[in-house]
BAKE-298320 format. One record per atom (N, C-alpha, C, O): residue number from 0; x, y, z negated; atom name. Coordinates in Angstrom, 1 decimal. Each point is the difference from the previous one (the first is absolute). Example, Ala and Ser with C-alpha at 12.3 -4.5 7.8 and 13.67 -1.06 7.14 Angstrom:
! BAKE-298320
BAMAR:0:13.2:-5.7:-7.8:N
BAMAR:0:-0.9:1.2:0.0:CA
BAMAR:0:0.9:1.2:0.0:C
BAMAR:0:1.0:0.0:-0.7:O
BAMAR:1:-1.4:1.1:1.4:N
BAMAR:1:0.9:1.1:0.0:CA
BAMAR:1:-0.8:1.1:-0.8:C
BAMAR:1:0.5:1.1:-0.1:O
//
This chain:
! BAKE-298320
BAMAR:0:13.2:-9.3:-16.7:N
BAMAR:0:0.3:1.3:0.5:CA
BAMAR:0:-0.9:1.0:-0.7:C
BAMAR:0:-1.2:-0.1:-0.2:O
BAMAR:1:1.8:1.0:-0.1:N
BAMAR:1:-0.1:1.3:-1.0:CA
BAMAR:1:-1.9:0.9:1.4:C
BAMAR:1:0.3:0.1:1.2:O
BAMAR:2:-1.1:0.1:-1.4:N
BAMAR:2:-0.6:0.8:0.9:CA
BAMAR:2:0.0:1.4:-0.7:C
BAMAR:2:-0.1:0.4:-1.2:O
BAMAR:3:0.4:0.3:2.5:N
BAMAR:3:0.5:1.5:0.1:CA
BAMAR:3:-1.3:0.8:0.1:C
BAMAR:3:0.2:0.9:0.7:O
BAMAR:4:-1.4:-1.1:-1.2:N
BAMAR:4:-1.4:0.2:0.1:CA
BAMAR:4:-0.6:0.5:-0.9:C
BAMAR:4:-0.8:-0.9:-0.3:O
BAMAR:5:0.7:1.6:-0.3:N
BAMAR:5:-0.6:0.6:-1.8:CA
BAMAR:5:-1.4:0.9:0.4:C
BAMAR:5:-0.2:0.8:1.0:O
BAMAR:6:-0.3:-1.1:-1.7:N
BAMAR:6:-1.0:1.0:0.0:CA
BAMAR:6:0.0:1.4:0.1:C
BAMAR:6:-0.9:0.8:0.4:O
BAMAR:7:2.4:-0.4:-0.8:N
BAMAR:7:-0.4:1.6:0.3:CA
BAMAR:7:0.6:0.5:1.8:C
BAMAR:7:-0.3:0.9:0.9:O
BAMAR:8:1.2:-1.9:-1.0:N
BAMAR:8:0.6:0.0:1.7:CA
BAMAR:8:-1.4:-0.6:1.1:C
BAMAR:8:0.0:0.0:1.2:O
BAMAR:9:-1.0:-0.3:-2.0:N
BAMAR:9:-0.9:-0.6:1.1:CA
BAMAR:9:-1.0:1.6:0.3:C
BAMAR:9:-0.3:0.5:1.1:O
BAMAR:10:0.0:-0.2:-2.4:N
BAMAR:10:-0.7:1.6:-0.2:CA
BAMAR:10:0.7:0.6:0.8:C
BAMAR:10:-0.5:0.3:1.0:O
BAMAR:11:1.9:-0.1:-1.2:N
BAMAR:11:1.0:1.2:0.9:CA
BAMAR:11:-0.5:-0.2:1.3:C
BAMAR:11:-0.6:0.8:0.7:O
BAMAR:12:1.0:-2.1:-0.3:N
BAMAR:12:-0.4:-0.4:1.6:CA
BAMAR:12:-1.0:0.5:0.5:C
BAMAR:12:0.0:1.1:0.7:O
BAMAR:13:-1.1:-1.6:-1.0:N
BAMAR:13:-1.5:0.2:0.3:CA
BAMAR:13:-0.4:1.8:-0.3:C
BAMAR:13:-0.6:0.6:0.9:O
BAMAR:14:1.1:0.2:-2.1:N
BAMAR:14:0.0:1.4:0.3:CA
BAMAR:14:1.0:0.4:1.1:C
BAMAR:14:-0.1:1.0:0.8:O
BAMAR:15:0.8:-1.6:-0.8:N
BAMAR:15:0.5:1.0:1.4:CA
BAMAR:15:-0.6:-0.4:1.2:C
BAMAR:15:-0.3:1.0:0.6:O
BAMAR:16:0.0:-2.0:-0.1:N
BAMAR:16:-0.7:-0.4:1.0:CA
BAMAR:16:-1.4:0.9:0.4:C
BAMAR:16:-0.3:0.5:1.1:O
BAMAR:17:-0.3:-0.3:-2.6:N
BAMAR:17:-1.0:0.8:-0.2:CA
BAMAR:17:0.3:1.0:0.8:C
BAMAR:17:-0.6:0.3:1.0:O
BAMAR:18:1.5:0.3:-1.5:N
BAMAR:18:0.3:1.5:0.2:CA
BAMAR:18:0.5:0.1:1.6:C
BAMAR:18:0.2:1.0:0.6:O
BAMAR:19:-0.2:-2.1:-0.1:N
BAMAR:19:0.4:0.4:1.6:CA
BAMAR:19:-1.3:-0.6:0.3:C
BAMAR:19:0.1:0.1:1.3:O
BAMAR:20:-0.8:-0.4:-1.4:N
BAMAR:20:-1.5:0.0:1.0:CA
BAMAR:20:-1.2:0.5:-0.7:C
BAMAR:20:-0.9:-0.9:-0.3:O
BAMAR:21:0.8:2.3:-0.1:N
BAMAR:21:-1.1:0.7:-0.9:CA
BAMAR:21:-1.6:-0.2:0.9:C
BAMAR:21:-0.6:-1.0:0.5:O
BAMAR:22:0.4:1.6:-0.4:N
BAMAR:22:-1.5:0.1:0.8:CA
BAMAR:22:-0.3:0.0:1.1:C
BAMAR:22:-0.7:-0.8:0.6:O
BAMAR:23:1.3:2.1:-0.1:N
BAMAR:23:0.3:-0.1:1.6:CA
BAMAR:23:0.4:-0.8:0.7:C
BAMAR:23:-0.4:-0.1:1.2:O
BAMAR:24:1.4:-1.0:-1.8:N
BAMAR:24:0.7:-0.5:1.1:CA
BAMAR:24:-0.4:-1.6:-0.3:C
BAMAR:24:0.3:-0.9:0.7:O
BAMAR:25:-1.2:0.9:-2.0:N
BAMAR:25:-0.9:-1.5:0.0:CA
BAMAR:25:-1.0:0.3:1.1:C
BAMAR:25:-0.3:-1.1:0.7:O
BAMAR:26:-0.2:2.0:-0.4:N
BAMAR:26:-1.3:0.1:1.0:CA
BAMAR:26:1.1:-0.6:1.1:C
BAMAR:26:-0.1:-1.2:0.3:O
BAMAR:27:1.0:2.1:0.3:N
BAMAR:27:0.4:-0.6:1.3:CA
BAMAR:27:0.6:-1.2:-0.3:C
BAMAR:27:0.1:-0.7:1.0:O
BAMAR:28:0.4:0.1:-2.2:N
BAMAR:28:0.6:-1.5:0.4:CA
BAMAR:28:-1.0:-0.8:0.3:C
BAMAR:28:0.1:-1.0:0.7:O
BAMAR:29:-1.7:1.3:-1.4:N
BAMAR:29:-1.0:-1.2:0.2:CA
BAMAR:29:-0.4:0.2:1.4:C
BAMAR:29:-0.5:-0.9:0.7:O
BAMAR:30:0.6:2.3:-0.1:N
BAMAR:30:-0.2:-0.1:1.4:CA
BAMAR:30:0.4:-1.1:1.3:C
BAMAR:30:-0.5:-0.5:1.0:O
BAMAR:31:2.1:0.3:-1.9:N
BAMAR:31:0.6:-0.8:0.7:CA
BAMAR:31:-0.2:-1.2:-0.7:C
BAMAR:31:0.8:-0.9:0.3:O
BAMAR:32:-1.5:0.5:-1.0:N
BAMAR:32:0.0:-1.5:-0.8:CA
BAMAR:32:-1.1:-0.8:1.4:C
BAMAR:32:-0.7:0.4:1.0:O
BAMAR:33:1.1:-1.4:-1.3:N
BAMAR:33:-0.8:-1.3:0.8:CA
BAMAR:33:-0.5:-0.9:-0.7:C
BAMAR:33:0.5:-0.6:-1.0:O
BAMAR:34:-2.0:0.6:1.6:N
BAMAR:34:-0.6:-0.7:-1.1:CA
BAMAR:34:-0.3:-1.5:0.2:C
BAMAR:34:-0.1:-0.6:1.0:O
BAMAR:35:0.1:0.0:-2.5:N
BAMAR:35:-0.1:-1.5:0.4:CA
BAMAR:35:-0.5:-0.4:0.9:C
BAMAR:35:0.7:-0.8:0.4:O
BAMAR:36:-1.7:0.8:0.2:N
BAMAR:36:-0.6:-0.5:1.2:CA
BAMAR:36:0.7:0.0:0.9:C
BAMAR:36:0.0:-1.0:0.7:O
BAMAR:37:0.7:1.8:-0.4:N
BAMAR:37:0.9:0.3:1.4:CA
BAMAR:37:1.3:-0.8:0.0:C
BAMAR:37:0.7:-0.3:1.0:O
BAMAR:38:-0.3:0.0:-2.6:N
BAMAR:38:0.8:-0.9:-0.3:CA
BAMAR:38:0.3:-1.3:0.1:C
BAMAR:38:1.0:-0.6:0.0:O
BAMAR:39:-2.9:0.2:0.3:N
BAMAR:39:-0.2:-1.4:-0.3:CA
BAMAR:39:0.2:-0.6:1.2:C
BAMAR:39:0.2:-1.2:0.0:O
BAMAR:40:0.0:1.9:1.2:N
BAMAR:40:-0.5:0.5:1.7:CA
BAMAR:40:1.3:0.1:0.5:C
BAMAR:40:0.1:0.0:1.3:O
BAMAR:41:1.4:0.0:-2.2:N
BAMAR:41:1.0:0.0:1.4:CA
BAMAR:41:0.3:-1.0:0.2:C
BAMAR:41:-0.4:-0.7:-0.9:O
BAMAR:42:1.0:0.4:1.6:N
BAMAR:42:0.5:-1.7:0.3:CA
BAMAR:42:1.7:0.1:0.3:C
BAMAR:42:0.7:-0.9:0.5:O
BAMAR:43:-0.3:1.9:-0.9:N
BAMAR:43:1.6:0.1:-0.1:CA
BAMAR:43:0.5:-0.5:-1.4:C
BAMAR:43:-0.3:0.0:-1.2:O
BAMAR:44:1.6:-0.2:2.1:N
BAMAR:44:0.7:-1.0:-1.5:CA
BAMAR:44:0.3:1.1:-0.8:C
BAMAR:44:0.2:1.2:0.5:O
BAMAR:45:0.0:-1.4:-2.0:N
BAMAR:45:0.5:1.3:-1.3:CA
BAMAR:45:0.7:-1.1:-0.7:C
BAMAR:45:-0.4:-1.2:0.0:O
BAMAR:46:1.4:1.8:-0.6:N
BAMAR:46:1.0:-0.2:-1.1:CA
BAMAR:46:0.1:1.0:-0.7:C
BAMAR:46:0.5:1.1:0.3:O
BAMAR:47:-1.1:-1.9:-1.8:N
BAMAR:47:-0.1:1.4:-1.5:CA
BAMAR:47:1.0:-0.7:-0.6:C
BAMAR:47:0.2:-1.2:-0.2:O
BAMAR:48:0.7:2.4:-0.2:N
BAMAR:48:0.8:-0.1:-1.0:CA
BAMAR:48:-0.1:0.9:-1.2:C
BAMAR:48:-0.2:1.2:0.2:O
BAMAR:49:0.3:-1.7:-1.5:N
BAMAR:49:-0.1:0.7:-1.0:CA
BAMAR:49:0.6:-0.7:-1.2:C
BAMAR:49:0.4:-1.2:-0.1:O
BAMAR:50:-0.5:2.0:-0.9:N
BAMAR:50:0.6:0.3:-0.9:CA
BAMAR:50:-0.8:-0.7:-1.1:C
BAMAR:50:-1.1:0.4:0.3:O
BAMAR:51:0.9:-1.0:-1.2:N
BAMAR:51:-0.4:-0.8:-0.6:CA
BAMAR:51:-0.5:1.1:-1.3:C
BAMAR:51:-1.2:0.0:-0.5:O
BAMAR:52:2.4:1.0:0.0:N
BAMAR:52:0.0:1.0:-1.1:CA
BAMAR:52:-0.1:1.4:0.6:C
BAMAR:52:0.4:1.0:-0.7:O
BAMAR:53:-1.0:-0.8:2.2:N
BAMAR:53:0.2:1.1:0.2:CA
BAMAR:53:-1.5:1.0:-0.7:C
BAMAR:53:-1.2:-0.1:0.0:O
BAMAR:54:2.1:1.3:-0.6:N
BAMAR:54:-0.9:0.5:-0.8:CA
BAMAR:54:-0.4:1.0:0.6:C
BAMAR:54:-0.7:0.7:-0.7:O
BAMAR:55:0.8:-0.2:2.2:N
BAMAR:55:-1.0:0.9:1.0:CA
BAMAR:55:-1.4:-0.6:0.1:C
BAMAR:55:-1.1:0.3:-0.5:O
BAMAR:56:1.4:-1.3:1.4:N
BAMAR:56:-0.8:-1.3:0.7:CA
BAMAR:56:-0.4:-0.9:-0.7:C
BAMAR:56:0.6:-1.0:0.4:O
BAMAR:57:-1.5:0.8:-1.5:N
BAMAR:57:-0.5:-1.7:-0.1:CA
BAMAR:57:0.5:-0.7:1.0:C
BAMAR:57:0.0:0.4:1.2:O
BAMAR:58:0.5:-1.8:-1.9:N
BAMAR:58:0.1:-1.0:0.8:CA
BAMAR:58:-1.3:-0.8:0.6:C
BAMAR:58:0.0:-0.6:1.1:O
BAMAR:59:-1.3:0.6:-1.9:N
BAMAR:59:-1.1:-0.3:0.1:CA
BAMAR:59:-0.7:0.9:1.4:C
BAMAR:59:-1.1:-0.2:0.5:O
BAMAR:60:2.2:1.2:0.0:N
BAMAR:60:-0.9:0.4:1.5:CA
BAMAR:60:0.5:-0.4:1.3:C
BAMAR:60:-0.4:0.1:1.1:O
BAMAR:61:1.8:-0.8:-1.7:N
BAMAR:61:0.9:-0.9:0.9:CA
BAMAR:61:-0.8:-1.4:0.4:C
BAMAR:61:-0.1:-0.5:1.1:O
BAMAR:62:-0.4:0.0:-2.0:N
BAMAR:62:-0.8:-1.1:-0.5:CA
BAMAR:62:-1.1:-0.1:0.7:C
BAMAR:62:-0.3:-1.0:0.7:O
BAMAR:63:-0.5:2.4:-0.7:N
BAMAR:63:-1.3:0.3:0.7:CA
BAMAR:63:-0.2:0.5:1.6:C
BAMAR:63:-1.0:-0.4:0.6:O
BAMAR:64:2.3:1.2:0.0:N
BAMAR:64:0.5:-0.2:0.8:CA
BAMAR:64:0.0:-1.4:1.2:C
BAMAR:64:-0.9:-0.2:0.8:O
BAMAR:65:1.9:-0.6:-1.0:N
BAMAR:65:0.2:-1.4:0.3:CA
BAMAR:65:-1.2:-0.3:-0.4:C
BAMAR:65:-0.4:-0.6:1.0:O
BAMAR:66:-0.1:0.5:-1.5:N
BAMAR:66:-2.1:-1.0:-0.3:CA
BAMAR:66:-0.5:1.1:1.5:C
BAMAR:66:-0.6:-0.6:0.8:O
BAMAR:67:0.8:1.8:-0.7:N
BAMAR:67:-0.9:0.2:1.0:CA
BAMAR:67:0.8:0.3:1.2:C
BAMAR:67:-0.6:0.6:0.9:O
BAMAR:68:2.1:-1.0:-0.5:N
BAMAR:68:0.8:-0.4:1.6:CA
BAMAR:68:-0.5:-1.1:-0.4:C
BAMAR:68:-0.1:-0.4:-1.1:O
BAMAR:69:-0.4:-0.2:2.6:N
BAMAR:69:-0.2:-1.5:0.1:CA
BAMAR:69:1.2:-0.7:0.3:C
BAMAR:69:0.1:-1.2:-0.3:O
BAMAR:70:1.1:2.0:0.9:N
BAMAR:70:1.2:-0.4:0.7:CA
BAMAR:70:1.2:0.9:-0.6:C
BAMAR:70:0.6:0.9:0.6:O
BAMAR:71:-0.3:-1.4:-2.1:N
BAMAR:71:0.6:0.7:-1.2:CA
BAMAR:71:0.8:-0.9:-0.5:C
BAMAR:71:-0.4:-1.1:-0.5:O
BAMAR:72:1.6:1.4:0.6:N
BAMAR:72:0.9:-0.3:-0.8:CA
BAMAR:72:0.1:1.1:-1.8:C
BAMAR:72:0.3:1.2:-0.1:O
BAMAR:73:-0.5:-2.0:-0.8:N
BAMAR:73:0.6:0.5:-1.2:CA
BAMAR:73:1.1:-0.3:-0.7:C
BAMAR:73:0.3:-1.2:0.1:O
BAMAR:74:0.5:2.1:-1.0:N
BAMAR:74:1.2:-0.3:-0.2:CA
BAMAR:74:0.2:1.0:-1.2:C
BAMAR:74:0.1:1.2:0.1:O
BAMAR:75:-0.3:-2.0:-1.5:N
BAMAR:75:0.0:1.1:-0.6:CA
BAMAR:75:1.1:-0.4:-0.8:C
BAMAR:75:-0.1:-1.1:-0.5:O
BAMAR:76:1.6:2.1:0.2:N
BAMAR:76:1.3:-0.2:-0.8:CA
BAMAR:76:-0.4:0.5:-1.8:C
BAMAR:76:-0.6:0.9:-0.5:O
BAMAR:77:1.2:-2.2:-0.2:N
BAMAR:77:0.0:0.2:-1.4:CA
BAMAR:77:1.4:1.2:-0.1:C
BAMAR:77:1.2:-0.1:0.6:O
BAMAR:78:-1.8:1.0:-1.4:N
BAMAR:78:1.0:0.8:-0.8:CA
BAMAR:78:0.3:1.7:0.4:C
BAMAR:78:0.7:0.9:-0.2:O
BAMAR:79:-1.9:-1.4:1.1:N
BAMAR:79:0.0:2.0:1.5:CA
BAMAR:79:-0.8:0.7:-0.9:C
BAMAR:79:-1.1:-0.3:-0.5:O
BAMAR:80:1.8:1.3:0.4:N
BAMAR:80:-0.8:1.3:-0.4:CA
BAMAR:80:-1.0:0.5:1.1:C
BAMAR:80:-1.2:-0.2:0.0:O
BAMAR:81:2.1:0.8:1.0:N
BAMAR:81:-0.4:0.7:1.0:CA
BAMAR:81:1.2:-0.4:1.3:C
BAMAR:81:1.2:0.3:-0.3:O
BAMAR:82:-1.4:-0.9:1.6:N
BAMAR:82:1.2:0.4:1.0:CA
BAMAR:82:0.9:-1.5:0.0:C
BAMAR:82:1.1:-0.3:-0.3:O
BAMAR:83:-2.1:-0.6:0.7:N
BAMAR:83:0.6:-1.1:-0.1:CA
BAMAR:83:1.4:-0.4:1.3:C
BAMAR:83:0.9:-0.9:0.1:O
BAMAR:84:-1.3:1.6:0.4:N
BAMAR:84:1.0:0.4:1.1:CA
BAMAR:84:1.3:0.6:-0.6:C
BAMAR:84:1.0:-0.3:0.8:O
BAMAR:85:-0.8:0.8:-1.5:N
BAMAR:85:0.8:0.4:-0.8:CA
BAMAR:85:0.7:-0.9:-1.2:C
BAMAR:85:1.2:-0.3:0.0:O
BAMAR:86:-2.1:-0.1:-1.1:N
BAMAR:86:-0.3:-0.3:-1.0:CA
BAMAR:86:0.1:-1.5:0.4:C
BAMAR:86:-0.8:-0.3:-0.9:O
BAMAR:87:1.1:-0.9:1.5:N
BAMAR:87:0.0:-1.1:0.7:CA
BAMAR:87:0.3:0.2:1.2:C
BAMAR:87:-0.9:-0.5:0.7:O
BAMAR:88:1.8:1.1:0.0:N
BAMAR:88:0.9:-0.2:1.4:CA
BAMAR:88:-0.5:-1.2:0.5:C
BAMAR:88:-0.9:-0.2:0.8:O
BAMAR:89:1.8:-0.7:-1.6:N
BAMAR:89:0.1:-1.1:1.3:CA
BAMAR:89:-0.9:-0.8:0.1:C
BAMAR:89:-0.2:-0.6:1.1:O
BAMAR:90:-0.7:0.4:-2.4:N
BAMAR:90:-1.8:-0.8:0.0:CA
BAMAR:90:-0.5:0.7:1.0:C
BAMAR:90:-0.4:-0.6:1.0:O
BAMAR:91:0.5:2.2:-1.1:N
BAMAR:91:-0.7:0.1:1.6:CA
BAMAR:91:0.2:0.3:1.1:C
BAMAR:91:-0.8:0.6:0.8:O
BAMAR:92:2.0:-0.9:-0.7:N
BAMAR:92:0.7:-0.6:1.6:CA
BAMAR:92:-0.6:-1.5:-0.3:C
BAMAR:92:-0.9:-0.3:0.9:O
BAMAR:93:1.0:-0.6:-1.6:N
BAMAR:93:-0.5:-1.4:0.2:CA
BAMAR:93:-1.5:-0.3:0.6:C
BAMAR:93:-0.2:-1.0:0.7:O
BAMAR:94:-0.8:1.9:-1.1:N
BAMAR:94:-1.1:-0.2:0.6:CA
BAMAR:94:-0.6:1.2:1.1:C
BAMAR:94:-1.0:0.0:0.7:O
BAMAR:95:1.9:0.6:-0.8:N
BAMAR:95:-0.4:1.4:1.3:CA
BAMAR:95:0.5:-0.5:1.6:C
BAMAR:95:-0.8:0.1:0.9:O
BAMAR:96:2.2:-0.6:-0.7:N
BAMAR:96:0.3:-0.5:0.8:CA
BAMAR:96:-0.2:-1.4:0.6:C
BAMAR:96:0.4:-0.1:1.2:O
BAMAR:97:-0.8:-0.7:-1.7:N
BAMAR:97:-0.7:-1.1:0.5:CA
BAMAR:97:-1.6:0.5:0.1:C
BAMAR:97:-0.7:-0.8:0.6:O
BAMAR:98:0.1:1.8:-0.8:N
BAMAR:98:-1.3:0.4:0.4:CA
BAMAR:98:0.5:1.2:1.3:C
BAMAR:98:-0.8:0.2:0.9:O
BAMAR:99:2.0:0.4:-0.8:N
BAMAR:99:-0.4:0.6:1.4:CA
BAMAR:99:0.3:-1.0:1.3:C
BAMAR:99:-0.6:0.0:1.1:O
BAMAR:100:1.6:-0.7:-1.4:N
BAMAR:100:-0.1:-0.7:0.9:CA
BAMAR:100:-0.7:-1.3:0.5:C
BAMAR:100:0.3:-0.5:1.1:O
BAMAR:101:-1.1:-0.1:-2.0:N
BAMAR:101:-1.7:-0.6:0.5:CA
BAMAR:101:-0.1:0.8:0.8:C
BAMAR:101:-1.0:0.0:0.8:O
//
């Protein structure tokens, strides 16, 4: 399979992303960030899904994530840009629905 991923489509991504959270509104997203510690501390179940090639999100914070839920499901799809829900429908109906109903 051909990947739909080039270097300049990875730059495009990442500047526009840029461009919707300039300065201002990184102050208030870290406001709302949670920090690893508090992470290490819930005891509720999580299921991460992600994108293997997604070029917003390292996959490597999906990775890091699940290392710090103790009670984590990971699930990461070969070939996701971004929107695996989209981008793999039915892979993630196969593992979303047997986790809500545990």
């Amino acid at each position: 399979m051909q990947s739909r991923i080039t270097p300049a489509s990875v730059r495009a991504h990442r500047k526009a992303i840029r461009a919707c959270f300039r300065n201002h509104a990184k102050e208030k997203l870290t406001a709302l960030a949670t920090g690893e510690a508090s992470l290490q501390n819930l005891a509720n179940r999580a299921i991460i899904i992600h994108g293997r090639e997604d070029v917003i999100v390292p996959v490597e914070v999906a990775y890091r994530l699940s290392a710090l839920l103790k009670h984590s499901e990971l699930h990461v799809s070969e070939n996701v840009v971004i929107g695996t829900q989209i981008e793999k429908r039915d892979r993630f109906l196969e593992v979303v629905m047997p986790f809500l109903v545990q």
